[in-house]
Structures are given as structure tokens and as C-alpha cells.
N, C-alpha and C positions, 0 to 999 in steps of 0.2 A: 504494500500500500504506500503509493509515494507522497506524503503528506509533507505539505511545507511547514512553516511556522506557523504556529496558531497564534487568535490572535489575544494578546492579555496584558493588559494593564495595570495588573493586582499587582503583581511584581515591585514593578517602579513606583506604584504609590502609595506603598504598605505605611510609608511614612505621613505622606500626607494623611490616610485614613486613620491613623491612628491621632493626630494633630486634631479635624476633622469628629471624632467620637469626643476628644477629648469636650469641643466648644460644645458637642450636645451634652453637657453635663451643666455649663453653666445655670447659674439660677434663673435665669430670666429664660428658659425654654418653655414652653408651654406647647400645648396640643396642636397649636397653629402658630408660631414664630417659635427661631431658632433654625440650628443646623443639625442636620444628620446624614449620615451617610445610609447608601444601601446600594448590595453588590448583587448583580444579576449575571443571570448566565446568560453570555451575549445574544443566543440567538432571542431574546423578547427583548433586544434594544427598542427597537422599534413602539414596544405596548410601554413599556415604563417610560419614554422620553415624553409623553404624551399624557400618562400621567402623572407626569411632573409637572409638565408645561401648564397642565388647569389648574393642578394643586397652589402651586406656587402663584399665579395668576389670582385665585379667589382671596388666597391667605399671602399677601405679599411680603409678610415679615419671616417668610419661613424658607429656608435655603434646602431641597433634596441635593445631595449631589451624588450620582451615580457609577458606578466604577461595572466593567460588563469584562467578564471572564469568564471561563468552564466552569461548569458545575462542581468539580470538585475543591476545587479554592475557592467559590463561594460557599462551601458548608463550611471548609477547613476556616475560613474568616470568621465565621460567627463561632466554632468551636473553640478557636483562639484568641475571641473576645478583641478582634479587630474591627467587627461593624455587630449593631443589631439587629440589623435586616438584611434579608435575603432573600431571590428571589431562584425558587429549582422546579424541577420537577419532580420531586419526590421528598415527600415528609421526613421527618425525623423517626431514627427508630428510635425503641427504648431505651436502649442505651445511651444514645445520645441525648434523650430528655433526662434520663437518670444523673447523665453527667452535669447540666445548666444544671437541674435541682439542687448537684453536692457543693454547687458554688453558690446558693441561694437564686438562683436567677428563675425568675418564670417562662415558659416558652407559649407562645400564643402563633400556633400555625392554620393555617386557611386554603383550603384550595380555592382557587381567584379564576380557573378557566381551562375547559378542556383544547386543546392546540393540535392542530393538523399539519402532519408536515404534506407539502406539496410536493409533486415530482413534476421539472419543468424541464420542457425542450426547446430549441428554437422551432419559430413559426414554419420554416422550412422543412421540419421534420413531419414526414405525412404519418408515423405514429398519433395513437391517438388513444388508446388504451394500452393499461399492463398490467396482472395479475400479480398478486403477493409471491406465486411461485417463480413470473417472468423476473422480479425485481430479485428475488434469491438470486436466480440464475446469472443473473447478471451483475450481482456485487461480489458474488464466488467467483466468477471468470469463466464458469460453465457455457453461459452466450455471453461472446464477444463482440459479435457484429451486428450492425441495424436487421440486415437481411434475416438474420433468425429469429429477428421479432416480427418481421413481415416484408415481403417483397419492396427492395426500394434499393435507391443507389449510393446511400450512406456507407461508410465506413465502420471502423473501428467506434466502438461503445466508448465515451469519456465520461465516468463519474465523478460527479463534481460537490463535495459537500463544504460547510462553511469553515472551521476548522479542525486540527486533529482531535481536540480535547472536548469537542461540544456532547452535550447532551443530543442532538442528533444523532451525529453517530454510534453513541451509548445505544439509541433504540435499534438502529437498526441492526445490531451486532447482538442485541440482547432478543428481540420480539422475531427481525426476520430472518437472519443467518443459520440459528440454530448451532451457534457454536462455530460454523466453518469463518476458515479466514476470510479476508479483503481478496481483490483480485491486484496487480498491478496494473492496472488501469485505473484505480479510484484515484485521487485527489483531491486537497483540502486547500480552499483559498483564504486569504485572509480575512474575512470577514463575510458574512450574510448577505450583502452586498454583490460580493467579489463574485456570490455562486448563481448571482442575476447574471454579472455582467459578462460574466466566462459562458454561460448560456445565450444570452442575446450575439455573442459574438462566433458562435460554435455549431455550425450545423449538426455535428456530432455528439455533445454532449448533450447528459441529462442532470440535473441539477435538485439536489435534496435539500427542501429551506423550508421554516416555517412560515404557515399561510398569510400572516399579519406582512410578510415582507413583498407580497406579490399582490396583495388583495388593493382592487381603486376604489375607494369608499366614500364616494362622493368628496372628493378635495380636503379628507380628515387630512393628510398629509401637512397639505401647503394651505387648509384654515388658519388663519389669525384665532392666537390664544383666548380670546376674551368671543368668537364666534364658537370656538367648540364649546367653549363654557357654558353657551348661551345654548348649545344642543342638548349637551346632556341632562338639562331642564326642562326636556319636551318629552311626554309620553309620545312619543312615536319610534319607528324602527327603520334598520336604515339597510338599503340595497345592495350588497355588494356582489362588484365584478371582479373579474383577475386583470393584470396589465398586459395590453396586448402587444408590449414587447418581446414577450414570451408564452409560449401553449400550457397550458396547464394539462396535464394530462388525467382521464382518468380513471381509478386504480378498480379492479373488481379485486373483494375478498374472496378466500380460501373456499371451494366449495360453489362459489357463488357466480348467478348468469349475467346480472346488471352489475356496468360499473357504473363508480359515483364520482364525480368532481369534489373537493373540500368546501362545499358550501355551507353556511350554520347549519342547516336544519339536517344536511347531511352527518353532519359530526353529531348533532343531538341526539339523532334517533339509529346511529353506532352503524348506517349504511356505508362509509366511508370509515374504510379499517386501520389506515394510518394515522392511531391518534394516540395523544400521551396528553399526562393531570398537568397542570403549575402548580404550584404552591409559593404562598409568600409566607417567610416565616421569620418571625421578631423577639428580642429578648429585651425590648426596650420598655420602660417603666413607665404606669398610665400617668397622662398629663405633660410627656415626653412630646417633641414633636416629632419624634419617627413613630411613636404609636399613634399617633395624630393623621400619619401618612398611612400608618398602617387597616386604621379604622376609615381612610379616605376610601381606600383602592378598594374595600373590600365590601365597603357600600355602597349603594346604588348607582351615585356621580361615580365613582369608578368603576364600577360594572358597566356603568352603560360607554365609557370611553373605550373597556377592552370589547364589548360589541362591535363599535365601529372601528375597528381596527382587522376584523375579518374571522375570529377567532371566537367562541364560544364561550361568554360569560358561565358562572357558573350560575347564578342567582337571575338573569336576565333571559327569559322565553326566548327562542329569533319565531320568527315567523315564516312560513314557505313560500317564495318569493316566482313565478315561473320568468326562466330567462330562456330567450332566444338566442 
């Protein structure tokens, strides 16, 4: 598996976050003003910058500042009592709650939204479906080429995930491999991003990203902060498409005749089998502003932000939308 650099930030500013925790300590923090830190696993840059951008927007005395690395340096941060927040895909075991507990810490975790990863090709590729067995075959090295997925004049299969250490990965090594290794064909670029732009640029590759980073959901992207703010105060629900810089392609489960695209109501009602939890999880003390942040995301104005971002609140209905 030829994986470049991943991409992480923790590293370099273990100092600043620790500097960072420190000022969340000051007396004048409160539920809504002050600073805190919280480390997410890069691939939900995209769901946590957004909200941040309202939080900090409603409550302007309040600083989030975000650091985005692999899932395992952000548990290892909060085990290390380097932030209180974190954001993963998967809870805390017992052990590790037993461990906060022997330092007196309370741990307050939530799952905030079920996350679809998408598999993306470029527009040029007349693929158009793949089965959980086709996507084995092809991260094993078993199929190599376009052609054994269906008559066409592609080449060589280019997998392209975001980077080495993501929670991506982790799934697909964990849920679809069954243990077998990578092919040398896979690759990791530096960022969720990179696994757009290596697809828009690659007739031959396919690209493993989660669905928040493909999803056009009416201009949530490049909305002004104070218009999304003004959104998530509407009972209504919101339409999303994919970007048509790239094919979304989509996947049929195990066993099963229909495939499904990563649409909400696909992922709700478990048609669409590529799907894994978030969890936000905090060890920070009530009246805090990271639990502040953390009672924000995890209530309705943030539920309904991770909605329009493509993704499936955990608390928030989608509704069945028909797209042409």
C-alpha cells in the first residue's frame, strides 16, 4: 500500500494545545465565552468548521479552535489530558472511562451522526455501480483493471483514500477486507481534499471520502456565517446533491439487487451499507465553554448544521427527497 504522508497537525501543536487548555481554565470561561480546544479526526473537517463558524458567530466571546488528525491521536489527546474534546468514530471503552474516572474526570460522550463514506470516480468513468464484494476485490488487488468491472477502455484501478492514519481507512480494513491486505495500487493523499482532486483529475481512479466533503447543499459551503445561523432556525429541511465534478457512484450491499447513492434517507433507513457512528466526546467541566460547545453540536442548532452538510444527524428526521 503506497501511502504518502498523512496529514496531522497534532504533532506540531501539542504545545500550542496545551497553552490553549490551559486559557480554558481561566475564571472568566463560561458556557459561551472563552477558549477551548477540540481535536477531530480530519476526515469531519468539513462538519466541525461549520460548526464552529455558527457557534462562535451566535456567542462571539467564545474562541473553538480546532486541530484535525487521525483518530488515534485524537483519543490519545484526550487520554493525555491535552484537549477535552474530541471528535471519532467510536466511543470510549470501559476502560478508558474507568481510566478519566481514577483521575476524577467525568466523561460525557454522544453520538452526533451516522457518516457515509462515498466512493467517487471521475465523470468520464462510465462505471456506475459496485458491490461491497467489487470494492473487496479491488482494494485486495484481486481486480485490477476498469475492464473487470465492466467493459470500457480505462486502465489500471487507482485507489485513492485521504490519508494513511484516517478512520477511513480503519473501516475499510476493519468492515470490508476481512483481514486481507491493501493492494499496491491504493494511495493516501494529503488531505480529504486531495482525494477530490486526485479524482477530478484521474480518469482512472476511485476515491474513498466522506459524504459531507462531496455533498452541494445549497451554498452551506460558501453561506455567510450569520445566513447559516439564520437557517438552522427554520423548521425546514434541506436538499442535497453531490458535486458534479465528480460521479458519485452507487454501492449495492452484500446479498442485495438495488444499489443506493449516500443520500440521508439512504443512510437512515441502512439501504446504503457504507456507513460508520461519530461521536463527540468531552471531559470538560459544566459551565466550561467547550461543554458549552459541546451541548451546542449536540443540540438541535447543531444537528441541524450536521444535516446540511450531507450527513445524517443523529437527532434530526431527513426526509425522502426524489432527485432526477
Amino acid at each position: 500500500m503506497k501511502f504518502g504522508h498523512s496529514l496531522t497537525t497534532f504533532t506540531i501543536a501539542a504545545g500550542m494545545l496545551a497553552a490553549m487548555v490551559a486559557c480554558d481554565k481561566k475564571p472568566t470561561s463560561t458556557a459561551t465565552s472563552g477558549i477551548a480546544t477540540v481535536v477531530c479526526d480530519a476526515s469531519f473537517e468539513n462538519i466541525l468548521s461549520q460548526e464552529i463558524d455558527v457557534f462562535e458567530y451566535i456567542y462571539p466571546n467564545a474562541s473553538i479552535m480546532p486541530f484535525y488528525t487521525d483518530e488515534h491521536a485524537a483519543i490519545d489527546s484526550l487520554l493525555d489530558f491535552k484537549t477535552k474534546t474530541i471528535i471519532v468514530t467510536r466511543h470510549l471503552t470501559q476502560k478508558e472511562i474507568d481510566y478519566f474516572k481514577s483521575h476524577k474526570k467525568t466523561v460525557r460522550q454522544s453520538q452526533i451522526a451516522v457518516d457515509a463514506l462515498a466512493l467517487i470516480v471521475n465523470p468520464e468513468n462510465p462505471v456506475n455501480v459496485l458491490s461491497i464484494k467489487e470494492i473487496r476485490e479491488i482494494l485486495t488487488g484481486e481486480v485490477k483493471e476498469w475492464n473487470q468491472v465492466e467493459p470500457c477502455k480505462l486502465g489500471k484501478i487507482d485507489v485513492v483514500f485521504d490519508h494513511q492514519g484516517s478512520s477511513t481507512v480503519q473501516y475499510m480494513r476493519d468492515s470490508i477486507m476481512q483481514g486481507q491486505p491493501f493492494a499496491d495500487n491504493v494511495y493516501a493523499q494529503n488531505s480529504p481534499q486531495g482525494v477530490f482532486e486526485a479524482v477530478a483529475a484521474n480518469k482512472n481512479a476511485v476515491g474513498i471520502i466522506g459524504v459531507s466533503w462531496i455533498s452541494s447543499d445549497l451554498r452551506t459551503r460558501e453561506m455567510p456565517r450569520e445566513e447559516r445561523a439564520a437557517a438552522i432556525e427554520r423548521n425546514d429541511t434541506t436538499d442535497i446533491t453531490f458535486d458534479t465534478k465528480v460521479k458519485v457512484l452507487k454501492v449495492r450491499g452484500k446479498d442485495e439487487v438495488t444499489a443506493y447513492k449516500p443520500y440521508q434517507y439512504y443512510i437512515f433507513d441502512g439501504s446504503y451499507p457504507l456507513f460508520r457512528q461519530i461521536y463527540m466526546i468531552t471531559t470538560a467541566p459544566g459551565g466550561s465553554v467547550a461543554h458549552g460547545f459541546y451541548s451546542f453540536v449536540t443540540g438541535f442548532k447543531g444537528q441541524k448544521i450536521i444535516q446540511m452538510t450531507g450527513i445524517l444527524p443523529k437527532t434530526v428526521t431527513p426526509r425522502m427527497v426524489s432527485v432526477n
